[in-house]
ZAMARGU-4260 file (C-alpha; in steps of 0.2 Angstrom, whole numbers, plus 5000, padded with zeros to 4 digits):
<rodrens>
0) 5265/4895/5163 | 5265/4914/5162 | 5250/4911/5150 | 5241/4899/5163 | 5241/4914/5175
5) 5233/4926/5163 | 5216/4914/5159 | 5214/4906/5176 | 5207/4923/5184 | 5200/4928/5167
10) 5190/4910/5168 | 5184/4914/5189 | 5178/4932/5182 | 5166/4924/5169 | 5161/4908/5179
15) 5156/4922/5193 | 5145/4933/5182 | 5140/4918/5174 | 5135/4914/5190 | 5127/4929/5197
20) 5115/4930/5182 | 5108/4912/5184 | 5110/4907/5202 | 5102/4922/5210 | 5084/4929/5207
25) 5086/4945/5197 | 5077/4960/5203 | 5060/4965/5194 | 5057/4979/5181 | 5041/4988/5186
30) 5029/4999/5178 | 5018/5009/5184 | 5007/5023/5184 | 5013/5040/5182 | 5011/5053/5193
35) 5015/5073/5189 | 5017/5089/5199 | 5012/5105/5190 | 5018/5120/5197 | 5007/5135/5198
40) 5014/5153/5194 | 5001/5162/5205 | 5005/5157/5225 | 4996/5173/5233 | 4980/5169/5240
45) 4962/5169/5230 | 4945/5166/5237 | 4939/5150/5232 | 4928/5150/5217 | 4908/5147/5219
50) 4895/5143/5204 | 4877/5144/5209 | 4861/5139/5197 | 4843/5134/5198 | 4840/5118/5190
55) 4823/5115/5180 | 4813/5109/5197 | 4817/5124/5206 | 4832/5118/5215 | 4848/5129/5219
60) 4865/5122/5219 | 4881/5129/5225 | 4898/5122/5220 | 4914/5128/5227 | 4930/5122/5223
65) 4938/5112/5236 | 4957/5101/5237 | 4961/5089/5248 | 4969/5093/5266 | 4986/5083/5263
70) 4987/5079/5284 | 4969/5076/5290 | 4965/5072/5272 | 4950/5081/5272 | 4942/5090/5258
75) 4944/5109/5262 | 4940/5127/5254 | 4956/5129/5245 | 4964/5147/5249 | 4983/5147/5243
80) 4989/5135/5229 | 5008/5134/5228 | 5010/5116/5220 | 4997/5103/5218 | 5000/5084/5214
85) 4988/5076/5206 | 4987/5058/5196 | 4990/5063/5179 | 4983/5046/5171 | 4973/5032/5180
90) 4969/5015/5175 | 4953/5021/5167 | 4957/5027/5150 | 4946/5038/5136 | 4945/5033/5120
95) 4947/5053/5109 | 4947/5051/5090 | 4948/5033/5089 | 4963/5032/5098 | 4970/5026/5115
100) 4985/5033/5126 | 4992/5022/5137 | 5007/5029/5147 | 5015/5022/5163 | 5034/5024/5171
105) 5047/5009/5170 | 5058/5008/5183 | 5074/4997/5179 | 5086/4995/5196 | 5102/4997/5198
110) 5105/4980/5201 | 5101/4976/5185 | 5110/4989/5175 | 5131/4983/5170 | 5144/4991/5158
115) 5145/4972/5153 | 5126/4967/5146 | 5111/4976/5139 | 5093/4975/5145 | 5081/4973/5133
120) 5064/4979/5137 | 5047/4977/5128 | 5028/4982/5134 | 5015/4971/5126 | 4999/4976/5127
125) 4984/4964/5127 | 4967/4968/5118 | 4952/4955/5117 | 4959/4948/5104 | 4974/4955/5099
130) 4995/4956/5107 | 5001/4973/5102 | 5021/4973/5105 | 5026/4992/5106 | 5043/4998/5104
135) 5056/4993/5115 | 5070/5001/5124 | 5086/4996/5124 | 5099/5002/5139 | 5116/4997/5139
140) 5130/4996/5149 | 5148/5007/5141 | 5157/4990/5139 | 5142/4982/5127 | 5140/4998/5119
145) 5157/5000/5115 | 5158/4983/5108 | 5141/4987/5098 | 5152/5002/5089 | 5166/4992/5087
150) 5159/4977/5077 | 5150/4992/5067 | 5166/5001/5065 | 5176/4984/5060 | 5162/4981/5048
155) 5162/4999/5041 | 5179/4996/5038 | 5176/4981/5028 | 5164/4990/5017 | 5174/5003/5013
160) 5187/4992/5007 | 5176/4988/4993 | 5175/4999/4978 | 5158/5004/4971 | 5153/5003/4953
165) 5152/5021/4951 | 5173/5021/4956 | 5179/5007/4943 | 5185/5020/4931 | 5195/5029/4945
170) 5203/5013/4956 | 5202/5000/4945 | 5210/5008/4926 | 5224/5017/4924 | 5217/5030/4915
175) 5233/5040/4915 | 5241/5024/4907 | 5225/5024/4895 | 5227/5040/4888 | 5247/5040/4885
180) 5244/5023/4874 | 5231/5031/4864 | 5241/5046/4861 | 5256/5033/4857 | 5243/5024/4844
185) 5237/5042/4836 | 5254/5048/4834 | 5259/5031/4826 | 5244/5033/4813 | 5248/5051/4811
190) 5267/5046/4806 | 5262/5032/4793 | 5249/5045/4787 | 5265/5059/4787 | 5276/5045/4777
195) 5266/5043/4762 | 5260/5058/4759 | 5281/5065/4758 | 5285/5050/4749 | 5271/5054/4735
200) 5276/5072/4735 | 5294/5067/4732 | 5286/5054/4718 | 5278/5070/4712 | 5294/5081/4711
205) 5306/5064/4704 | 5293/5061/4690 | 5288/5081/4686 | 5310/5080/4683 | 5310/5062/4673
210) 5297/5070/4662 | 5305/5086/4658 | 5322/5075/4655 | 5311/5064/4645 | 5304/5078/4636
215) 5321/5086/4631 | 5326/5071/4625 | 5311/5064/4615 | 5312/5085/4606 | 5329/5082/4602
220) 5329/5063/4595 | 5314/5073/4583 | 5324/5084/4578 | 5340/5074/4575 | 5327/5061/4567
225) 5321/5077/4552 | 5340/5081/4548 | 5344/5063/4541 | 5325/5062/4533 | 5330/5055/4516
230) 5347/5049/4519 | 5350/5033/4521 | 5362/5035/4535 | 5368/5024/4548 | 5364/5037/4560
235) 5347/5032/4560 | 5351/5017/4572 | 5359/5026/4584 | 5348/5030/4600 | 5348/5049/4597
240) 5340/5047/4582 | 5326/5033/4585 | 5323/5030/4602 | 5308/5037/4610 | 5309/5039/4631
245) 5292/5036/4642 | 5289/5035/4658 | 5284/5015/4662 | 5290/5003/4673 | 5308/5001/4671
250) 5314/5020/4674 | 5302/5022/4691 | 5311/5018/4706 | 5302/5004/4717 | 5296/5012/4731
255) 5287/5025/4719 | 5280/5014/4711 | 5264/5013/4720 | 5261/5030/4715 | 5265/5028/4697
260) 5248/5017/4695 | 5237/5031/4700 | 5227/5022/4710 | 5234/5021/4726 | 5224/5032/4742
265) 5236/5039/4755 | 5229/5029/4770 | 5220/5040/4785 | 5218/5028/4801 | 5208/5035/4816
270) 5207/5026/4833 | 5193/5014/4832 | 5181/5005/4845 | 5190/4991/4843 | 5208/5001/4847
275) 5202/5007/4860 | 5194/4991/4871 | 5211/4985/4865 | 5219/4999/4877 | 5205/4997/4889
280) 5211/4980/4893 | 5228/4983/4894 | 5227/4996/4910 | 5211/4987/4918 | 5217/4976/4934
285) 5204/4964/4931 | 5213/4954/4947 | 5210/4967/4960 | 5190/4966/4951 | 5189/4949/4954
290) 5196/4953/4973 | 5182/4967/4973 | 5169/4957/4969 | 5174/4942/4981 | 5171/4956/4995
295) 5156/4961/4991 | 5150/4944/4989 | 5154/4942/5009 | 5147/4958/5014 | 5134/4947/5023
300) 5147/4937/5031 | 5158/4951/5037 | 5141/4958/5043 | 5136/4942/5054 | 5155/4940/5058
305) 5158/4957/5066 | 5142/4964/5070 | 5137/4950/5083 | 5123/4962/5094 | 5114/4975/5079
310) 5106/4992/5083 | 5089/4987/5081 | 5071/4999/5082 | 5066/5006/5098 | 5058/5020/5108
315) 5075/5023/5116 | 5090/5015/5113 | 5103/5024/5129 | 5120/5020/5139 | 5117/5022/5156
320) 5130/5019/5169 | 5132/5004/5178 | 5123/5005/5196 | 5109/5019/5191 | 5092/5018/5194
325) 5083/5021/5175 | 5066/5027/5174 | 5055/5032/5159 | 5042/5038/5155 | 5033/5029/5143
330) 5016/5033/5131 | 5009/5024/5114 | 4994/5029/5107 | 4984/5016/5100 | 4971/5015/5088
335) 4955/5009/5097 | 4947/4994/5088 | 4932/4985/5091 | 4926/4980/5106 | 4940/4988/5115
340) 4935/4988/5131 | 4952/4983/5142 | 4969/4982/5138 | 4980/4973/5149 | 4999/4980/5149
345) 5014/4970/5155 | 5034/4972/5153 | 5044/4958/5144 | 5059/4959/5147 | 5081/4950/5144
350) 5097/4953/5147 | 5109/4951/5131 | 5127/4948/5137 | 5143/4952/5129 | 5148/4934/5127
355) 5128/4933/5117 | 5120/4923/5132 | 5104/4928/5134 | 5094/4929/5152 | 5076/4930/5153
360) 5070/4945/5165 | 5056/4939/5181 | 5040/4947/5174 | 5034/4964/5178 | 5018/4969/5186
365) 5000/4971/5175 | 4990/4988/5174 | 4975/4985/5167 | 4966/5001/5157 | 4949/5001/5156
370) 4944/5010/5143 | 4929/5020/5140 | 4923/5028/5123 | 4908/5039/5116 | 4903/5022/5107
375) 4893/5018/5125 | 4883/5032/5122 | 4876/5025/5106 | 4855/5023/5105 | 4853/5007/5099
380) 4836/5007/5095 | 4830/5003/5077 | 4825/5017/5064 | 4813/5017/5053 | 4810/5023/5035
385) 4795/5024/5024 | 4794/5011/5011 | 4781/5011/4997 | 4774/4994/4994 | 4765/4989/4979
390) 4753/4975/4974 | 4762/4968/4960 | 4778/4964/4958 | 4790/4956/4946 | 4803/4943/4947
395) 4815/4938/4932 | 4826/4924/4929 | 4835/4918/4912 | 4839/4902/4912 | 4854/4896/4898
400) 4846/4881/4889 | 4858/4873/4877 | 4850/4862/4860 | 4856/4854/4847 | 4861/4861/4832
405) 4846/4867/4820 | 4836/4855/4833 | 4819/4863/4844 | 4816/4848/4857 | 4822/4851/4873
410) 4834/4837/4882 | 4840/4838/4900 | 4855/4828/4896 | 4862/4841/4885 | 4875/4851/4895
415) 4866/4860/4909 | 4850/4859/4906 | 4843/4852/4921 | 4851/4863/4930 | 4844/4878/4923
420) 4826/4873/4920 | 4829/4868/4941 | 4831/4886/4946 | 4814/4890/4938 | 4806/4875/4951
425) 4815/4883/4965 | 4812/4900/4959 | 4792/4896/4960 | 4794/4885/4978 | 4801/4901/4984
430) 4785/4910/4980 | 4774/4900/4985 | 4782/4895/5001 | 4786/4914/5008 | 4764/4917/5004
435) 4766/4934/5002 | 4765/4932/4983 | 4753/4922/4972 | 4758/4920/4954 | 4747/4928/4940
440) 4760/4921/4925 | 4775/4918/4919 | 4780/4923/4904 | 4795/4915/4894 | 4805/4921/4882
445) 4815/4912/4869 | 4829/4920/4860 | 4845/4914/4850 | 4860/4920/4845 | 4861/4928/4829
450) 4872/4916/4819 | 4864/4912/4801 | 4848/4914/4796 | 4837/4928/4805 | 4821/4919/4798
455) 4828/4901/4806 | 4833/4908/4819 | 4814/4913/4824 | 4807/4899/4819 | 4821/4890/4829
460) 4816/4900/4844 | 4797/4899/4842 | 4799/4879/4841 | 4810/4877/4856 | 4801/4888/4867
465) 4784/4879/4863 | 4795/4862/4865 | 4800/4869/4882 | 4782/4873/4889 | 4778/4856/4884
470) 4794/4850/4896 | 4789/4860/4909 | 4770/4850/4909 | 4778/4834/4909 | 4789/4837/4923
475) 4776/4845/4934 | 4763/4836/4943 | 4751/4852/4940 | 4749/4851/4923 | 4737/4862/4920
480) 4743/4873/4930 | 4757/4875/4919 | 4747/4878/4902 | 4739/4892/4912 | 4754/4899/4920
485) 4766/4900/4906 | 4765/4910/4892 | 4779/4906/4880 | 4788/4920/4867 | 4801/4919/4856
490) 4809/4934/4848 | 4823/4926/4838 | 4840/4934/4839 | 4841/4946/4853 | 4850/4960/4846
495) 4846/4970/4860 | 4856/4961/4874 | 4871/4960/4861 | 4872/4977/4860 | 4872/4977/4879
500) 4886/4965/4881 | 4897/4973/4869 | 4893/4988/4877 | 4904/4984/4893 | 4916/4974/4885
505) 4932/4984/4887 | 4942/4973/4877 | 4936/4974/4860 | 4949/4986/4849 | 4935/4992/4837
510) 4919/4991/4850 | 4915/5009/4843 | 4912/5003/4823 | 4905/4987/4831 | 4890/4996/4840
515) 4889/5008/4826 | 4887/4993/4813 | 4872/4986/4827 | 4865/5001/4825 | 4864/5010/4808
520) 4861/4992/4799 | 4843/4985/4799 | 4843/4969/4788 | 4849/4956/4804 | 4859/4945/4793
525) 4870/4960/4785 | 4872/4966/4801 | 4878/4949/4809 | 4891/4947/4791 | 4897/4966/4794
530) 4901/4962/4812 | 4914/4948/4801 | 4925/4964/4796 | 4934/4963/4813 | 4941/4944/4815
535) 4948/4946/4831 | 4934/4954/4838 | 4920/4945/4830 | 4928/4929/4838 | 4928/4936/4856
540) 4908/4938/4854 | 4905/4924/4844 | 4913/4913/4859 | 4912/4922/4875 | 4893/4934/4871
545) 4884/4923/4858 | 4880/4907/4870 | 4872/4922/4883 | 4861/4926/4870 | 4853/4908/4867
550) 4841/4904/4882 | 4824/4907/4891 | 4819/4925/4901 | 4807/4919/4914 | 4797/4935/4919
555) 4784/4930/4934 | 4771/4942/4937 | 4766/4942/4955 | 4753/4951/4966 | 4753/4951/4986
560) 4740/4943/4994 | 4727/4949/5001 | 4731/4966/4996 | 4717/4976/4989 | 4726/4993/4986
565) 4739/4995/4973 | 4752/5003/4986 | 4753/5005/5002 | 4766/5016/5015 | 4773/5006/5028
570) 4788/5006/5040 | 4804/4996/5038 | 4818/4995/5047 | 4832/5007/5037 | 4849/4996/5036
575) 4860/5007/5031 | 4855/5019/5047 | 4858/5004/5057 | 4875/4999/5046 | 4883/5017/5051
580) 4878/5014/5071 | 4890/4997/5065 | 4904/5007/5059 | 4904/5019/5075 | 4903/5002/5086
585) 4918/4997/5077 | 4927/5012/5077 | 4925/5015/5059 | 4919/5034/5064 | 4922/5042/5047
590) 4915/5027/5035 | 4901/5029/5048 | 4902/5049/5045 | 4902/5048/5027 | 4884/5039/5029
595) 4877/5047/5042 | 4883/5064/5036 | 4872/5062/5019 | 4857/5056/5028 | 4855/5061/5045
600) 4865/5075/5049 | 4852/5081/5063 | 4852/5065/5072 | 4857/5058/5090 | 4870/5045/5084
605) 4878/5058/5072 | 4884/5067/5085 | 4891/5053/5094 | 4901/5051/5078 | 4907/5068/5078
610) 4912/5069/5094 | 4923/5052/5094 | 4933/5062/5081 | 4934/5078/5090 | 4922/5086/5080
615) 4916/5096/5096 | 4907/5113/5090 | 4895/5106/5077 | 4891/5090/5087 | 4885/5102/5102
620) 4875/5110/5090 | 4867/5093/5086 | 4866/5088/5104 | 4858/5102/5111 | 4841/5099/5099
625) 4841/5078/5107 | 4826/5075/5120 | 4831/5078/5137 | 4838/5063/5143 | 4853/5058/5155
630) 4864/5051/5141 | 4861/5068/5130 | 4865/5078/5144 | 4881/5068/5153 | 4886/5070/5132
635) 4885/5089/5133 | 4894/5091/5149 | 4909/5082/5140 | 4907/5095/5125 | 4907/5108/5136
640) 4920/5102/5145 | 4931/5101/5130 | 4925/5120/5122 | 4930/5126/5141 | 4913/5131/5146
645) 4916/5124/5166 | 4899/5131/5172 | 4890/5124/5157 | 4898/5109/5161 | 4895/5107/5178
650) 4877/5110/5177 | 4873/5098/5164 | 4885/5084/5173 | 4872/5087/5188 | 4857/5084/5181
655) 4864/5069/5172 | 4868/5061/5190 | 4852/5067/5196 | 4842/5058/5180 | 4853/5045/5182
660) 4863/5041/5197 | 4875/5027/5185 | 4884/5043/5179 | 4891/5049/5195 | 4902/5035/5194
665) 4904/5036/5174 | 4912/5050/5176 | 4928/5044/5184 | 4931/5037/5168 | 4929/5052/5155
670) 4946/5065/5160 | 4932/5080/5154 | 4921/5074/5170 | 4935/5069/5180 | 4941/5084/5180
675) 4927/5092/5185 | 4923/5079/5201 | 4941/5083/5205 | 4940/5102/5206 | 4924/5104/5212
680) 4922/5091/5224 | 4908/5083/5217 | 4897/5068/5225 | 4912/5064/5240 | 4899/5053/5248
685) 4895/5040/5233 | 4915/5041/5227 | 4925/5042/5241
</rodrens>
């Protein structure tokens, strides 16, 4: 019963949080822009400052800077500054170095901020074709983040139970154990070793005694032998007398007896591999191993059983206490990519609660940036480059006929054939059906491979490429056309385009003696056997350069028509100008740089360029040698801008409106002129 008590409430508590989150609308997360105060040091009084100049036509301006009264909301002459608030960052955005920063405030209410849950936020920003998801921020309450650290902890825990390879030896082997056995085992070997070597001294010292006794014996049986010589006495059977004493068999005491042979080697045993693995296994708790390697097998496991909400990536990742307002301020820098010209920026958003329910947030408000770049600058307009254009011309086109072997008629059926002989048909359509050319001849040239004989290989080449002239009639309905236009040759082998192909083939291990053999050996068929020397290689060209050598070089000789001179100068459009205007309209400033750089260093568009990559100096360099036109000089108002030359500024800014009114609203959308229509006042009619 006591029990019951303790879950019923437990039970209310999670059906009313339950409740709160799903039955009533949760509050919004917003974003918006950002708005700073900068305090100024100086909070005396100053005369406001003036800039006078004369424009081209004559005309005298006068600018003085002015702010905004913040009762009547009149612009005013400014006399004491002692803080200004200004919009730092607006929905119009400049693109500066190929890159984009968006920034804005989110605001999180209280209402939505709990010990018990974490909000998860995301910005996605959406491009013209693209979804950028930036990095989010993670604010949780003290009761999740203390759970957070606490599966981390408990899986931390888990992991340090497990020994790592490197700490076998130490937890896993008794090393102390290890060591006291291998001493045991060397002391054991040393002691046998010890044994023998006092059991043959004392062999040495029993048998050094035998043989003296032995001696003294055998000396006096000699002796005793010479006093009965000649005497027939019965002494002479007596053992004194006859017997001789040697050391064998009988005398030696069995366990010398080893030694007595004179063959036997005192034994020296060292520890082994084989001892010592022995050991090794003995003091080695392969049981607690296989425990070891059970846990690091559930590592995952353990991780998904404990660590139920992971730290993940984010911009910021905070406990906040439950009840506070959170704001942030928030900036990404993004690269600018083509045709980016708005970017739409909204706040996903969910709340992850302790029990792992998740809640989706209401969706936040849009800010739309529009951005605005140097690429709207661009001049468009063509360039043109000389081109020199001469009266004849030449075409070439190698068509790879196959033939039977040792045979010269040409048959279509064979392989390709038809195929290849095709592309010359096409090849003189497309002449004739541009009309700028007309066909003077073609030549065609037979060669072969240089397998066999050089002679038969030229009289091979000879027949097939008169047997192909001969096709070529039949197939056209112009056929004496084609006895005019080609002009059939035959070289035979076509040694020349060997040496080429072997040339730029990397993969032949002796191409060096190859071309050397090409080269230095004049008879054709010694040449072709001494290319036999390298098997491996010789197969390579035989199978993969050879069949490129047997075929048909078409050359047509063309001349334009109705062209008297043999060259002319004329303009055409230069591409790779026009590929680098491209790159810059795709933000590819410095592949765009790396052309323009080389080949037009002086021109419009290269400064363009440079200053989208904050190249400022030398693309004012550039920009002040440009015609005078609105563009140039809205351009070098931003350069000045940048360089702090305000008065230069100013004055160029001006008479870009008054060459071209557009720019007096353009430049609410550069920060450089912003700043300056702020300051001074500029055009309050037309803006405000």
């Amino acid at each position: 019963m006591r029990k019951t008590r303790r879950i019923i409430p437990y039970a209310l508590l999670s059906g009313l949080l339950v409740s709160c989150v799903t039955d009533h609308k949760l509050a919004r997360v917003r974003i918006s822009q950002p708005q700073m105060k900068e305090a100024v040091a100086d909070t005396g009084f100053r005369l406001p400052r003036q800039i006078t100049w004369t424009d081209d036509k004559g005309k005298e301006h006068i600018v003085t800077e002015a702010t905004k009264d913040s009762v009547t909301g009149e612009y005013i002459t400014q006399m004491e500054l002692s803080e200004i608030t200004v919009v730092a960052k607006s929905k119009q955005v400049a693109e500066r170095n190929g890159k984009i920063n968006l920034d804005f405030i989110v605001t999180v209410p209280g209402e939505l901020i709990s010990n018990k849950w974490q909000v998860q936020l995301t910005p996605v920003a959406y491009k013209s074709a693209d979804t950028l998801y930036l990095d989010r921020i993670f604010l949780s309450g003290a009761d999740f983040a203390k759970m957070q650290r606490k599966g981390y902890m408990r899986y931390q825990a888990f992991m340090n139970s497990i020994i790592p390879d490197s700490l076998y030896l130490q937890k896993l082997f008794d090393e102390k154990g290890y060591r006291k056995a291998l001493a045991e085992l060397e002391e054991e070997y040393f002691q046998a070793w010890k044994h023998e070597v006092i059991s043959k001294e004392r062999w040495i010292d029993w048998s050094d005694k035998a043989n003296a006794r032995f001696a003294l014996f055998n000396y006096r049986m000699e002796r005793n032998k010479q006093t009965i010589a000649g005497y027939n006495s019965i002494l002479e059977y007596l053992p004194a007398y006859r017997l001789r004493r040697e050391m064998d068999g009988k005398y030696i005491p069995s366990k010398w007896k080893i030694f007595a042979e004179g063959n036997y080697k005192i034994r020296t045993r060292n520890i082994t591999p084989e001892d010592s693995a022995s050991i090794t296994r003995r003091f080695t708790d392969y049981a607690k191993m296989a425990e070891n390697r059970k846990r690091k097998e559930q590592a995952g496991e353990m991780y998904e059983k404990y660590v139920r909400f992971p730290y993940e990536a984010a911009r910021l990742d905070t406990v906040i206490k439950e009840g506070d307002n959170f704001v942030y301020y928030y900036k990404q820098e993004l690269l600018a990519t083509e045709n980016t010209k708005k970017i739409d920026l909204t706040l996903d958003g969910q709340i992850l609660s302790k029990d792992e329910t998740k809640t989706q947030l209401p969706p936040s408000d849009t800010i739309t940036y529009f951005i605005s770049s140097m690429v709207q600058f661009l001049d468009r307009s063509p360039r043109y480059k000389k081109k020199i254009i001469t009266r004849k011309d030449e075409v070439n086109l190698r068509a790879y006929v196959t033939y039977k072997s040792g045979a010269t008629e040409f048959s279509e059926d064979i392989g390709d054939n038809r195929a290849e002989i095709d592309k010359v048909f096409e090849t003189i359509h497309g002449i004739n059906y541009t009309g700028e050319f007309l066909i003077d001849s073609i030549r065609m040239t037979a060669t072969s491979s240089p397998e066999g004989s050089a002679d038969m290989n030229l009289f091979l080449s000879k027949g097939r490429a008169l047997a192909l002239k001969k096709y070529l009639a039949l197939r056209s309905d112009d056929r004496e056309g084609v006895d005019t236009l080609f002009r059939p040759r035959w070289i035979g082998e076509d040694w020349n385009r060997l040496h080429e192909l072997v040339l730029a083939d990397d993969s032949l291990e002796n191409k060096a003696y190859l071309l050397r053999i090409m080269k230095e050996t004049d008879n054709p068929d010694n040449r072709e056997y001494a290319l036999r020397k390298y098997p491996a290689d010789y197969m390579r060209i035989r199978g993969k350069h050879y069949p490129l050598l047997r075929g048909v070089e078409f050359k047509f000789h063309l001349h334009r028509r109705n062209m008297l001179q043999d060259t002319i100068v004329m303009p055409v459009i230069d591409t790779t100008y026009m590929q680098a205007v491209k790159m810059i309209e795709d933000r590819q400033y410095r592949q765009a740089l790396a052309i323009l750089d080389v080949s037009y260093p002086d021109d419009y568009n290269t400064a363009v360029c440079l200053m989208s990559l904050g190249y400022d100096k030398r693309a004012l360099e550039i920009m002040t040698e440009q015609a005078d036109t609105s563009d140039r000089n809205y351009l070098l108002a931003i350069l000045y801008s940048r360089l702090k030359r305000e008065e230069d500024a100013l004055k160029m800014y001006v008479k870009s409106c008054d060459q071209d009114a557009s720019k007096i609203w353009r430049g609410r959308l550069d920060p450089e002129i912003n700043k300056l229509i702020v300051t001074y006042n500029l055009y309050k009619d037309e803006l405000y």
